[in-house]
C-alpha positions as CSV (number, residue, x, y, z in Angstrom):
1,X,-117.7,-17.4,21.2
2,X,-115.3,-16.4,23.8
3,X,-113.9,-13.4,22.8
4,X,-117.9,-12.4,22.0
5,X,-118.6,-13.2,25.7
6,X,-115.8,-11.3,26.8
7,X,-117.0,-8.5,25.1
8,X,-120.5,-8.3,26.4
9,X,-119.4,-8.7,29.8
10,X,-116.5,-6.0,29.1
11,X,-119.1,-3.9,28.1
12,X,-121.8,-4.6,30.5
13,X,-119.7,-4.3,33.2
14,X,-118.9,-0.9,32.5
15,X,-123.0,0.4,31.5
16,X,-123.8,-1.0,35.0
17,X,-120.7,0.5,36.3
18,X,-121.7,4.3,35.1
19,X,-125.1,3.5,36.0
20,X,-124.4,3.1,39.2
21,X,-122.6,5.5,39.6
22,X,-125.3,7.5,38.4
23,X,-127.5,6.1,40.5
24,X,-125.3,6.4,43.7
25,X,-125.0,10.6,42.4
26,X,-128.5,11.1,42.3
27,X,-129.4,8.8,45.5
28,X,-131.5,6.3,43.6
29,X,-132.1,2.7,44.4
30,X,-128.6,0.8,43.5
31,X,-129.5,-2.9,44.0
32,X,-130.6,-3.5,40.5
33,X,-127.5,-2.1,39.4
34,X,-125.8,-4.1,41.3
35,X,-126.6,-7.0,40.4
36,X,-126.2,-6.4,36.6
37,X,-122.9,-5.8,37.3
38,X,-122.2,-8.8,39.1
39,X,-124.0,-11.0,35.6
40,X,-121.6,-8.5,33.9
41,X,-118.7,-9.7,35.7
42,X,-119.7,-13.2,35.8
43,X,-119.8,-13.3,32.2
44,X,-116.9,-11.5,31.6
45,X,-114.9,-14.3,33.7
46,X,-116.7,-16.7,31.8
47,X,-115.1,-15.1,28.6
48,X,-111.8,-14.5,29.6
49,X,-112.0,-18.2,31.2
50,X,-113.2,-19.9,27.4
51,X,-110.8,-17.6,25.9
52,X,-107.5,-18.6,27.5
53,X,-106.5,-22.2,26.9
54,X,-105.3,-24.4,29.5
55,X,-101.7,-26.0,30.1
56,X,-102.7,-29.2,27.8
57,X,-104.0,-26.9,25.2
58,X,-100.9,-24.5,25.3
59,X,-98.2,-27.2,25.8
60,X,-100.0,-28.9,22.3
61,X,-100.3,-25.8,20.7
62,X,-96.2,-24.9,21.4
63,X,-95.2,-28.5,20.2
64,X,-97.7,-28.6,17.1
65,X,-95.5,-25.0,16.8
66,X,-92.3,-26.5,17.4
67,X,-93.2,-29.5,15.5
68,X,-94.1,-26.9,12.2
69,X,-91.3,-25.3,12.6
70,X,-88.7,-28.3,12.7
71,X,-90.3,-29.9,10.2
72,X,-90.1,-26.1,7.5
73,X,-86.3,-26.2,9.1
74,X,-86.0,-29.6,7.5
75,X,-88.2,-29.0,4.5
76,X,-85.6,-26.2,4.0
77,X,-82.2,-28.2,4.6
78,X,-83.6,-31.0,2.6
79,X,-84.0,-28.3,-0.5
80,X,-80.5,-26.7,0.3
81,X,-79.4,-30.4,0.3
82,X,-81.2,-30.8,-3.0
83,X,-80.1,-28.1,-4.6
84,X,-76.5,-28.6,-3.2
85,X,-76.3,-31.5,-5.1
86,X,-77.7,-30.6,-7.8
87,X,-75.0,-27.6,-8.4
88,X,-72.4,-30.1,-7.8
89,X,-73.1,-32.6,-10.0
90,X,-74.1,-30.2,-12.8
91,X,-70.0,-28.7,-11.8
92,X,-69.1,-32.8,-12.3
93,X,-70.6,-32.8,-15.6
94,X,-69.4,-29.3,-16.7
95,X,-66.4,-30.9,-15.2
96,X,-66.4,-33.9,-17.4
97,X,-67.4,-32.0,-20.7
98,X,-64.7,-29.4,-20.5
99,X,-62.0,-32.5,-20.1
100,X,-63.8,-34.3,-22.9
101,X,-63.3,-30.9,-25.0
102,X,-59.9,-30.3,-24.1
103,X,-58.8,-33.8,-24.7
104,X,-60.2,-33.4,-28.2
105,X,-58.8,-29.9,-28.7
106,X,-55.8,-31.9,-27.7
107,X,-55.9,-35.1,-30.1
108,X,-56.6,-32.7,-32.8
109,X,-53.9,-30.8,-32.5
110,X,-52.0,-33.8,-33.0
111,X,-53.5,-34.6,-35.4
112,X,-52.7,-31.6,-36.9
113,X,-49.5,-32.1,-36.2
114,X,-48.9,-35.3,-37.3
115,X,-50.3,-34.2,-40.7
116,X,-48.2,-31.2,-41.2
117,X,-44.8,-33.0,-40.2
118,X,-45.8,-36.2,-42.8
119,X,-46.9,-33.3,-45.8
120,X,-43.1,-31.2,-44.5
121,X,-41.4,-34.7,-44.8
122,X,-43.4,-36.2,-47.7
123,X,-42.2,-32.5,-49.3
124,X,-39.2,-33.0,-48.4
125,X,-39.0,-37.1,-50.0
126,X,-40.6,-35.4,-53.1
127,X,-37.7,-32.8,-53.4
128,X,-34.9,-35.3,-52.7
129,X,-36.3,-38.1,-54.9
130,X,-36.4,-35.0,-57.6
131,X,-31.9,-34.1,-56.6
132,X,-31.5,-37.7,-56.7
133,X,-33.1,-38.4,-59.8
134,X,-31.0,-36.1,-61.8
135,X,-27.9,-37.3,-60.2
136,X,-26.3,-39.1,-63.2
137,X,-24.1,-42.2,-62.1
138,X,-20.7,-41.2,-62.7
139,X,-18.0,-43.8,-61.9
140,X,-19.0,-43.9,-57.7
141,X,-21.8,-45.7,-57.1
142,X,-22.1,-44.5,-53.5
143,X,-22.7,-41.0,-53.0
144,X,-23.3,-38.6,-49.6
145,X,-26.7,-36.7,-49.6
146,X,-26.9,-33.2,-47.3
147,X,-23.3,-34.0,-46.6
148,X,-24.1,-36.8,-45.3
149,X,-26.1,-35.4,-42.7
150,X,-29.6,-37.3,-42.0
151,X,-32.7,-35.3,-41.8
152,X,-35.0,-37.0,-39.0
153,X,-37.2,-34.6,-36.9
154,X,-37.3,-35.1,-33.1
155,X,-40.3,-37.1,-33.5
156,X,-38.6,-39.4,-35.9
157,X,-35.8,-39.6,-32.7
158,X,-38.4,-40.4,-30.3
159,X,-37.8,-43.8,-28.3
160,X,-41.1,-43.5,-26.6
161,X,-42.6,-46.4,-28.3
162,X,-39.7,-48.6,-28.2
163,X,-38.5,-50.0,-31.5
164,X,-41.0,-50.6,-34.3
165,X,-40.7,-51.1,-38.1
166,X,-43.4,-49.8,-41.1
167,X,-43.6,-50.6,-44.5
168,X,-45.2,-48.1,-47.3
169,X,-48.0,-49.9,-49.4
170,X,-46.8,-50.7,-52.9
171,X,-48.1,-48.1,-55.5
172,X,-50.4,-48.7,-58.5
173,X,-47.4,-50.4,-60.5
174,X,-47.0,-53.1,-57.5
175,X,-43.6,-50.9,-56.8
176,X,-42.0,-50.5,-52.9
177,X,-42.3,-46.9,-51.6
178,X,-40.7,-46.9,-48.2
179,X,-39.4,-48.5,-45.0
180,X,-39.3,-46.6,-41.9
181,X,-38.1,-48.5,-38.6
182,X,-36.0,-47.7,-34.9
183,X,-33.9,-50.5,-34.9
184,X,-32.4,-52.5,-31.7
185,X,-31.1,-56.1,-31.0
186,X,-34.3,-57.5,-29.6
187,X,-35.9,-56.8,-33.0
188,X,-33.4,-58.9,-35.4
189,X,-34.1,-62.9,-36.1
190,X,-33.1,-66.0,-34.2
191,X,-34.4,-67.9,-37.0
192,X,-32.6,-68.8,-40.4
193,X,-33.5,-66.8,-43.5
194,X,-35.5,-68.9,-45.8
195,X,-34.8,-69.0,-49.3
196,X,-36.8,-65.8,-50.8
197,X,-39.6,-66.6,-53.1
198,X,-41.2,-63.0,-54.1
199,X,-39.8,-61.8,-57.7
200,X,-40.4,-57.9,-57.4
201,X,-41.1,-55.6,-60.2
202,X,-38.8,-55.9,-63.0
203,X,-37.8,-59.2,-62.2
204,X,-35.4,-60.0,-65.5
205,X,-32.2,-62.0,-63.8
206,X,-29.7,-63.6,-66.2
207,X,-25.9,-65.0,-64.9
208,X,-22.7,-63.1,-65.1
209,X,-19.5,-63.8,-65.0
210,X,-19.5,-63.8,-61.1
211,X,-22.9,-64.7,-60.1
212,X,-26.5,-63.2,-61.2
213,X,-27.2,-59.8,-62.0
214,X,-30.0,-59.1,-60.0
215,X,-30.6,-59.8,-56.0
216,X,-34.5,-59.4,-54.3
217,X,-32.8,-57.2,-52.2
218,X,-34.3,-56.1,-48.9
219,X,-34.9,-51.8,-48.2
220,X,-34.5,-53.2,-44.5
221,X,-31.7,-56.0,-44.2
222,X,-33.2,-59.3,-43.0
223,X,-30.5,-59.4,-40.3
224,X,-31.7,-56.4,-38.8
225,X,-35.8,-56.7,-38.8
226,X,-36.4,-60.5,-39.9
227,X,-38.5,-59.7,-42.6
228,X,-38.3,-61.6,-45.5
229,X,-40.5,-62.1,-48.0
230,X,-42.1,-59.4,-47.7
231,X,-43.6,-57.7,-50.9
232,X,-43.5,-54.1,-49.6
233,X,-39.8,-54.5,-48.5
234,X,-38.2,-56.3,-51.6
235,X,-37.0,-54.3,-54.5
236,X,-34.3,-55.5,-58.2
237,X,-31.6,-54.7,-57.0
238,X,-28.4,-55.4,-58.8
239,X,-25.6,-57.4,-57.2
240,X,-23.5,-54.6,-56.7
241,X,-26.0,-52.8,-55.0
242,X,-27.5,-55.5,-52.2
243,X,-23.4,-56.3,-51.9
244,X,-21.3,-55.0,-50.8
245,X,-23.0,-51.6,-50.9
246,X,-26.2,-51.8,-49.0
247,X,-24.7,-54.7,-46.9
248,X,-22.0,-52.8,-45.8
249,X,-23.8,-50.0,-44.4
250,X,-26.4,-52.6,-42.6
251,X,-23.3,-54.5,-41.1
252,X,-22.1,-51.5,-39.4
253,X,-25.4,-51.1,-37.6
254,X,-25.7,-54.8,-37.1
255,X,-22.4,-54.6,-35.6
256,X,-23.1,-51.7,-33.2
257,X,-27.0,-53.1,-32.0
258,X,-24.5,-56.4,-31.1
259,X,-21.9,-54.6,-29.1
260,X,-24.8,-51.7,-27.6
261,X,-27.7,-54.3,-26.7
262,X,-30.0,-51.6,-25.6
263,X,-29.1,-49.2,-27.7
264,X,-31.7,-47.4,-31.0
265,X,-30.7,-46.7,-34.5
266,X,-33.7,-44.9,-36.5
267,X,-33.1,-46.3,-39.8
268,X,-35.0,-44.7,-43.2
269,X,-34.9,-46.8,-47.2
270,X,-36.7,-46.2,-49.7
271,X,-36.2,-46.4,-53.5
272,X,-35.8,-43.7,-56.3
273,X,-38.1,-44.9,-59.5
274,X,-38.3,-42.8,-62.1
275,X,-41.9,-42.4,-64.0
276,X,-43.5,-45.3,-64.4
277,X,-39.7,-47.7,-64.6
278,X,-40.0,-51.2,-62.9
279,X,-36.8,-51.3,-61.5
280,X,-35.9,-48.5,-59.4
281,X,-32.8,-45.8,-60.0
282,X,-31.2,-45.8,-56.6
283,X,-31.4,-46.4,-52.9
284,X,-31.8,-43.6,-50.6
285,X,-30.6,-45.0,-47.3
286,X,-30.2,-42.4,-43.7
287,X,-29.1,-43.7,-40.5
288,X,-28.9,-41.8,-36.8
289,X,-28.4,-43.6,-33.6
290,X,-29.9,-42.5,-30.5
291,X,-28.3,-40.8,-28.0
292,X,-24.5,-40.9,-30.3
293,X,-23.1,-40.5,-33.5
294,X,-21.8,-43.5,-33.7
295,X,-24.2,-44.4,-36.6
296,X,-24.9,-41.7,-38.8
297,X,-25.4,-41.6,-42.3
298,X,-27.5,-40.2,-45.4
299,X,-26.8,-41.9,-48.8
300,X,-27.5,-42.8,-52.7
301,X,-26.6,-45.8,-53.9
302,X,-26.8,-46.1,-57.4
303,X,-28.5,-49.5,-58.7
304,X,-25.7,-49.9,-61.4
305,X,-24.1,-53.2,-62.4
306,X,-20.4,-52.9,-64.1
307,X,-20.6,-54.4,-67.6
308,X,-24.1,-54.3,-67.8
309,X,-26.5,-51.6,-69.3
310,X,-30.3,-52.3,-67.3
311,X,-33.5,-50.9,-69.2
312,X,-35.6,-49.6,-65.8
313,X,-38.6,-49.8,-67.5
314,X,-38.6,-53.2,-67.2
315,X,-35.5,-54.5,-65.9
316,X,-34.5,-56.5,-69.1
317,X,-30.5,-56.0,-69.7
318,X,-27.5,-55.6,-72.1
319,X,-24.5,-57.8,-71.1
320,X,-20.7,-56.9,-71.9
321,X,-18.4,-59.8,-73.1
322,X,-16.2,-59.2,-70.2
323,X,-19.4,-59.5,-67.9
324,X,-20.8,-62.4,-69.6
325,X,-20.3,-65.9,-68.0
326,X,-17.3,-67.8,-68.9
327,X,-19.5,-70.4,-70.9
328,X,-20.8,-67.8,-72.9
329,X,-17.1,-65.8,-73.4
330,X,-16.0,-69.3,-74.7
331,X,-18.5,-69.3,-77.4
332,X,-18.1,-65.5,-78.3
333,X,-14.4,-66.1,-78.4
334,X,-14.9,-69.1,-80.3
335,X,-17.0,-67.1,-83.3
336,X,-15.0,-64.2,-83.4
337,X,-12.1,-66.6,-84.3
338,X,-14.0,-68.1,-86.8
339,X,-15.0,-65.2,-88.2
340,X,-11.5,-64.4,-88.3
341,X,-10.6,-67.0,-90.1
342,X,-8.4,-67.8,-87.8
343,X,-8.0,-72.0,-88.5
344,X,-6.1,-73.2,-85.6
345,X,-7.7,-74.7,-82.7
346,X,-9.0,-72.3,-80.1
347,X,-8.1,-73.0,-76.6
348,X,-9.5,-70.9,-74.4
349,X,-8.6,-70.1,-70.5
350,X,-11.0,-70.1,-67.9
351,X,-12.1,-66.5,-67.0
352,X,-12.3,-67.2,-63.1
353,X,-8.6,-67.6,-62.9
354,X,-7.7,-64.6,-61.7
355,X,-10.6,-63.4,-60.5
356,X,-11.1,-61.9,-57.1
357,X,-13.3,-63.9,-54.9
358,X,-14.2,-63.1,-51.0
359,X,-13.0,-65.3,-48.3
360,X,-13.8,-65.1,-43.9
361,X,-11.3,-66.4,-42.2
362,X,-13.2,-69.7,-40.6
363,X,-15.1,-70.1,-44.1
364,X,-14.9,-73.0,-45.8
365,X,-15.9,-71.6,-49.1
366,X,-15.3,-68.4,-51.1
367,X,-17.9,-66.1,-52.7
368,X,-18.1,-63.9,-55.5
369,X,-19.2,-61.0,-53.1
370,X,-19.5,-60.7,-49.8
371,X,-23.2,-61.4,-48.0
372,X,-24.5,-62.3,-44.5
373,X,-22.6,-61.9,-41.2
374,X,-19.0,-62.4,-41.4
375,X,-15.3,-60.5,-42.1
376,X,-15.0,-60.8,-45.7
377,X,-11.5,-60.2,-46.9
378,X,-10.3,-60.3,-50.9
379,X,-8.2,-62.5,-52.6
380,X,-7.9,-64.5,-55.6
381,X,-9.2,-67.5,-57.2
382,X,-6.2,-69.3,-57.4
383,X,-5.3,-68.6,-53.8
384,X,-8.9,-69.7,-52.6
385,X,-8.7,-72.8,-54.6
386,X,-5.4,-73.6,-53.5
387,X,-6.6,-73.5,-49.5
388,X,-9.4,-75.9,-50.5
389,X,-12.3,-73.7,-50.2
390,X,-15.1,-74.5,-52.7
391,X,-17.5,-72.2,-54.3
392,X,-20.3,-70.6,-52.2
393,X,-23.9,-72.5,-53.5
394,X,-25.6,-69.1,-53.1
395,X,-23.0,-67.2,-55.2
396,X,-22.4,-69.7,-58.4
């Protein structure tokens, strides 16, 4: 309504203003005229008046302005905000996905890792149980493998973990497979051995002349782990074998964990069958200590027993005269002089007499082969006997 005002007195003011002027050239009356200008300007202040606001007006008008303009300024650093956060926590979860990826790019390499070192090793078990297999026992019962050198990887070496000890499950013929462990002092018994119950695979013991042909002998020595009757770590072992062979090399890292108390030994057994036998061939034993040579080995031990033929299928044996007991010499002697026809009386000497028996020097008794801790040294019967040592309850 303003501006319209503004405009007709805009214009009205000017019509009059010509006409007067008109008027004024041609000497007419001007009074009129005069006066319709004066309404002209009259309403052309009244327009210009309506059309600009006062202070009130203006001063609302520039807050409502400011207040618009803060509140798009905010609008806008509230959506920056937003969409600030947004990008950083879609980076957090990008973030979070890519370590997720890499940890499992990570696991599965070593996974892949771990397989391909257990398929290069259980390779390399397959190819020694094959050498080791063919070896025919030939008079030493002991014999060095890779000159003696053990085979362990760097992983096998690792101390990482601190010592630990794993057992193979038995196979489908109930048979031992393997025993893996990093030995040290803190892992061997404070307890005493008890007596071991488990008969293993080819269980078929008779007596000889010096004790029993067959020992439950341990892959890992109980003196060294403290396991005992443990299925998975108990093979037939003949005499010979469990001692002094195996024992020997277990004392010498029994005796080095005891004078090295924080020292490792990575220690590998496991036993050569052959087919689908009971009892097994042989005893693959390798030894490294950490950090030193001072244990190192890599072994066969033959499961042999002198005077004594074994069937492996199923551990049932054939007994020479001279490894029989005494009892049953006696009575062999004792028919093949009858059959002899030999008519006077038979009087027949005790085999043990001069047999060799195995003394420590604060013993009390002697032993037909040395076991457990101790120095063994050898010496006869008669000489044992005559210090007043009686015989070991474990060995007759």
């Amino acid at each position: 309504m303003a501006s319209f005002l503004l405009i007709v007195g805009v214009l009205g003011f000017v019509g009059f203003f010509i006409q007067l002027i008109f008027r004024l050239f041609k000497r007419q009356a001007v009074k009129s005229t005069l006066y319709g200008m004066i309404g002209a300007f009259i309403v052309l202040i009244a327009g210009g008046f309506l059309l600009s606001p006062d202070e009130d007006s203006t001063a609302k008008s520039n807050t409502a302005s400011s207040e618009t303009i803060v509140s798009a300024q905010s609008s806008e650093k509230k959506k920056a905000s937003d969409e600030k956060a947004k990008q950083e926590k879609l980076a957090q979860e990008q973030a979070i996905k890519d370590k997720e990826e890499k940890e499992q790019a990570e696991k599965k390499a070593a996974q892949e890792k771990r397989e391909t070192v257990l398929a290069e090793k259980e390779n390399t078990k397959k190819q020694i149980n094959a050498t080791l297999l063919s070896t025919e026992y030939s008079g030493t019962q002991t014999i060095d493998v890779n000159n003696g050198e053990p085979v362990f990887t760097e992983t096998d070496l690792s101390t990482t973990n601190g010592s630990w000890e794993t057992y193979g499950d038995l196979d489908a013929l109930n048979r031992p497979t393997d025993a893996e462990a990093l030995l040290n002092l803190a892992m061997q018994p404070k307890e005493k051995r008890e007596p071991l119950t488990f008969d293993p695979t080819g269980w078929h013991n008779k007596k000889l002349k010096n004790g029993y042909l067959y020992n439950r002998s341990h892959l890992i020595g109980f003196q060294l782990s403290g396991e005992n009757n443990n299925p998975k770590n108990l093979i037939t072992g003949t005499r010979q074998l469990n001692s002094p062979e195996m024992l020997r090399f277990e004392s010498d890292i029994n005796y080095y964990l005891e004078q090295n108390p924080d020292a490792f030994v990575r220690y590998s057994v496991f036993p050569i069958f052959k087919d689908n036998e009971l009892v097994a061939r042989g005893v693959h034993l390798q030894a490294q200590s950490i950090g030193s040579d001072a244990i190192k080995f890599n072994v066969y031990i033959h499961n042999i027993q002198d005077g004594v033929t074994i069937n492996y299928s199923d551990g049932t044996s054939q007994v020479s005269q001279a490894a029989q007991p005494v009892q049953e010499q006696a009575q062999t002697n004792t028919v093949n002089n009858t059959v002899n026809n030999n008519s006077q009386e038979v009087v027949t000497q005790p085999a043990e007499a001069g047999t060799m028996v195995y003394v420590t020097p604060t013993g009390e008794r002697y032993h037909s082969h040395p076991h457990g801790n101790g120095s063994f040294s050898q010496t006869t019967l008669d000489n044992a006997t005559a210090q007043g040592l009686t015989p070991c309850q474990v060995c007759y």
